[in-house]
SEDREN-553889 format. One line per field, with one value per residue: residue number from 1; x, y, z of N, C-alpha, C in turn; residue in three letters. Coordinates in steps of 0.1 Angstrom, whole numbers, plus 5000, padded with zeros to 4 digits. Layout:
N
num <- [NUM ...]
neast <- [X ...]
nnorth <- [Y ...]
nup <- [Z ...]
caeast <- [X ...]
canorth <- [Y ...]
caup <- [Z ...]
ceast <- [X ...]
cnorth <- [Y ...]
cup <- [Z ...]
residuo <- [ALA ...]
This chain:
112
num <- [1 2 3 4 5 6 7 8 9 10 11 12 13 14 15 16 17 18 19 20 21 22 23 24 25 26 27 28 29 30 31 32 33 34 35 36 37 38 39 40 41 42 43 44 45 46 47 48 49 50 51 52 53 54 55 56 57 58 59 60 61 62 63 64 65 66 67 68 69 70 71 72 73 74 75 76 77 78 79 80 81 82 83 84 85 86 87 88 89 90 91 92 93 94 95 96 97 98 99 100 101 102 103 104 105 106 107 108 109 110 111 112]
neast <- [4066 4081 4064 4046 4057 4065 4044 4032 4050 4040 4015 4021 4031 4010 3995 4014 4018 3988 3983 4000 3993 3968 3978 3995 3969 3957 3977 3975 3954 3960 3977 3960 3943 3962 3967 3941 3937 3963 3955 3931 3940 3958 3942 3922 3944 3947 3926 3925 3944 3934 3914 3926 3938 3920 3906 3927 3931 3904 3908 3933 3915 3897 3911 3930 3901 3896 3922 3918 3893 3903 3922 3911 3895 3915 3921 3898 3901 3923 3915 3892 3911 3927 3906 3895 3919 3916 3896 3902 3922 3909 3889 3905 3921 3893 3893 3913 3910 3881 3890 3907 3890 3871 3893 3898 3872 3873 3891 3879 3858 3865 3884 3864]
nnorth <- [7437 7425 7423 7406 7384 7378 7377 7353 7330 7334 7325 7301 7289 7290 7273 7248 7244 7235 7214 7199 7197 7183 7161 7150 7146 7125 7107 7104 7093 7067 7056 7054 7034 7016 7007 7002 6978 6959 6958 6947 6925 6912 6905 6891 6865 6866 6853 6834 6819 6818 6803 6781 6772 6771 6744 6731 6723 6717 6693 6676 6672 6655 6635 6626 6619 6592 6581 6570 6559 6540 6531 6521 6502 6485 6473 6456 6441 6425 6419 6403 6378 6375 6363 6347 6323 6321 6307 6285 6269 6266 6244 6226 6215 6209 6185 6170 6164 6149 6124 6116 6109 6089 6068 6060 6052 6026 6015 6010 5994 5976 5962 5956]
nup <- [3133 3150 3171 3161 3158 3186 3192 3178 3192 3217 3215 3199 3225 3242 3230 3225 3256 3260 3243 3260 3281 3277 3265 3290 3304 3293 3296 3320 3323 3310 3331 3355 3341 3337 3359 3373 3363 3365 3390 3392 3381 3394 3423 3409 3405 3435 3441 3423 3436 3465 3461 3448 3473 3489 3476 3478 3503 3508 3494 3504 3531 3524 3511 3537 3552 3533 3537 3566 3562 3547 3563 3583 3569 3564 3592 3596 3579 3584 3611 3606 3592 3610 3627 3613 3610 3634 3638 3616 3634 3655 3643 3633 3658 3666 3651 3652 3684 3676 3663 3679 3697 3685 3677 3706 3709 3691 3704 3730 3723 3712 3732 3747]
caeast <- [4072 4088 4058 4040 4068 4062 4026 4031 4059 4033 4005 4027 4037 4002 3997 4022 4013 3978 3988 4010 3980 3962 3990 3991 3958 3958 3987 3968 3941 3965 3985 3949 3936 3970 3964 3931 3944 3971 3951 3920 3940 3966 3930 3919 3956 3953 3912 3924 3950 3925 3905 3934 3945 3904 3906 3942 3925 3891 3912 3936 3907 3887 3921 3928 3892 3900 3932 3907 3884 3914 3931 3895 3882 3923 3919 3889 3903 3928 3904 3889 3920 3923 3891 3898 3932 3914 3881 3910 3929 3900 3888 3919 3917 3883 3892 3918 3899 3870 3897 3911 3877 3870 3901 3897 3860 3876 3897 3869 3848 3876 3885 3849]
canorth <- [7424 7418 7418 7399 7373 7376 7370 7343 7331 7331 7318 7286 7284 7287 7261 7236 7241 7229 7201 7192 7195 7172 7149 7146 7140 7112 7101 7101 7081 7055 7053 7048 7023 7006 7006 6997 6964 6955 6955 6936 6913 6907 6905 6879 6862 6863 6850 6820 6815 6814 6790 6767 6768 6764 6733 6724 6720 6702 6679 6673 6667 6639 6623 6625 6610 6580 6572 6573 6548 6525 6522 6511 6488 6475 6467 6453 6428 6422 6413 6389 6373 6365 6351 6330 6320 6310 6295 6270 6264 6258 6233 6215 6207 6195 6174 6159 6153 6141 6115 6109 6102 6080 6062 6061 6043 6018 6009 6008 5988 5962 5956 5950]
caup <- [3130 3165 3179 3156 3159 3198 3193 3176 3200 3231 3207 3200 3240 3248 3220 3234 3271 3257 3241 3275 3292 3270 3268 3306 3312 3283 3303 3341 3323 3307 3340 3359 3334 3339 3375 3378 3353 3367 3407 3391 3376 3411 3429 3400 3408 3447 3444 3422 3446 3475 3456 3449 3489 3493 3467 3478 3518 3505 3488 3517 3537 3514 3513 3550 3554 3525 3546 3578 3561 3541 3578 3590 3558 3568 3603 3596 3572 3594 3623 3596 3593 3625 3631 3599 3613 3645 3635 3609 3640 3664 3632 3634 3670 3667 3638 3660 3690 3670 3656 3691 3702 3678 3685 3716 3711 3686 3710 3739 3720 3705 3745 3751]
ceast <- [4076 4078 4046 4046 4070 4051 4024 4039 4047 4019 4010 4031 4024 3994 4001 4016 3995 3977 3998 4000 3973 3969 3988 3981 3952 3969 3980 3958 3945 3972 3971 3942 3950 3969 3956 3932 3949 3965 3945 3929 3951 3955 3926 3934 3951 3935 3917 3931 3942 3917 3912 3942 3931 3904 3912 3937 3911 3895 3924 3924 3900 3904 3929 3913 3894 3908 3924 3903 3891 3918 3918 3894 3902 3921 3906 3892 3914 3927 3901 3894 3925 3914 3891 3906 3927 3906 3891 3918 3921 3893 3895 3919 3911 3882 3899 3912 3888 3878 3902 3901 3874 3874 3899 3880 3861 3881 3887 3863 3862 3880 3870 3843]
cnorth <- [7417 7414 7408 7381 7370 7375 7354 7329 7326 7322 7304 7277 7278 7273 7245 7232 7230 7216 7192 7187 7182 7157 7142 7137 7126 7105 7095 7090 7071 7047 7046 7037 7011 7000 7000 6981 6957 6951 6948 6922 6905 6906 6894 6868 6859 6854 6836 6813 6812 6801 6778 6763 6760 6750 6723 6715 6711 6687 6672 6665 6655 6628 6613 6616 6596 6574 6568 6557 6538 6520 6515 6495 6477 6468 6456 6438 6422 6410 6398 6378 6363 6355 6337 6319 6306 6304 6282 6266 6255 6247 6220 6206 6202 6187 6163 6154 6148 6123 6110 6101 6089 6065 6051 6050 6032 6008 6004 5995 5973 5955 5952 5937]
cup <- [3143 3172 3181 3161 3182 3204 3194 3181 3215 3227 3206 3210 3246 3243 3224 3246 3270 3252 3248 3280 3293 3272 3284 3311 3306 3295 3319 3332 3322 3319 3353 3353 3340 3354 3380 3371 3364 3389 3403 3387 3387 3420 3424 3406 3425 3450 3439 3429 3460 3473 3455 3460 3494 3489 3473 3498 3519 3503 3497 3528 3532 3516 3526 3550 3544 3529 3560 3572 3553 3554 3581 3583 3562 3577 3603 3586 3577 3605 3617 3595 3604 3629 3623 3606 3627 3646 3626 3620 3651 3657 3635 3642 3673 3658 3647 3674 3690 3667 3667 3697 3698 3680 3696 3717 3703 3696 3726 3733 3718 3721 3748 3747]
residuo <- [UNK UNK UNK UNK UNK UNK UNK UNK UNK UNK UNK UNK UNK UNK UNK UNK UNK UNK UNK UNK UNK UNK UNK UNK UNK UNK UNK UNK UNK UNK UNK UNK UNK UNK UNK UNK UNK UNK UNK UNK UNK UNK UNK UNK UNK UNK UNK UNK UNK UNK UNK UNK UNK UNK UNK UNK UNK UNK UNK UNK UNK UNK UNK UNK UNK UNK UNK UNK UNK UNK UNK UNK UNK UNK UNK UNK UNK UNK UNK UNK UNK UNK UNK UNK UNK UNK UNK UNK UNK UNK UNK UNK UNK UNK UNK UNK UNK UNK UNK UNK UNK UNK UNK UNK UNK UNK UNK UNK UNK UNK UNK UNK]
């Protein structure tokens, strides 16, 4: 009986330790699945982050070039402005001495 009961005693240990085993290695796998997750998906994480510094730097640059070509298409209207400003001023002055001329031949002629 004792030694039945010490059979069955090393039978239940060897039992358990089996079922440790098992356990365990169910455990390495879930601890590796978790692992290999949790890196793909900090990998997925640090890729869409690359892509939105990539994105974040395209789009910096288009906008940088758009300020580029607004200062231009400004200066440019600008320039225009000027030219406007001084083609109605140089207008002006040949209106007046068109009108001085004129004048100036009314009065020629009327002494004549």
């Amino acid at each position: 009986m004792i030694t039945k009961s010490v059979n069955d005693y090393r039978q239940h240990t060897h039992d358990s330790q089996l079922q440790l085993e098992h356990l365990r290695e169910r455990m390495k796998t879930i601890k590796e699945s978790l692992h290999f997750s949790v890196s793909r998906q900090a990998m997925d994480l640090r890729a869409e982050d690359a892509h939105q510094t990539q994105e974040e730097l395209d789009l910096t640059a288009k906008l940088t070039q758009l300020n580029a070509i607004l200062a231009q298409a400004h200066a440019d209207v600008t320039e225009a402005l000027r030219l406007a400003a001084e083609t109605q001023s140089l207008a002006i002055k040949s209106n007046i001495a068109a009108d001085k001329a004129r004048e100036e031949t009314r009065r020629l002629e009327v002494s004549i």
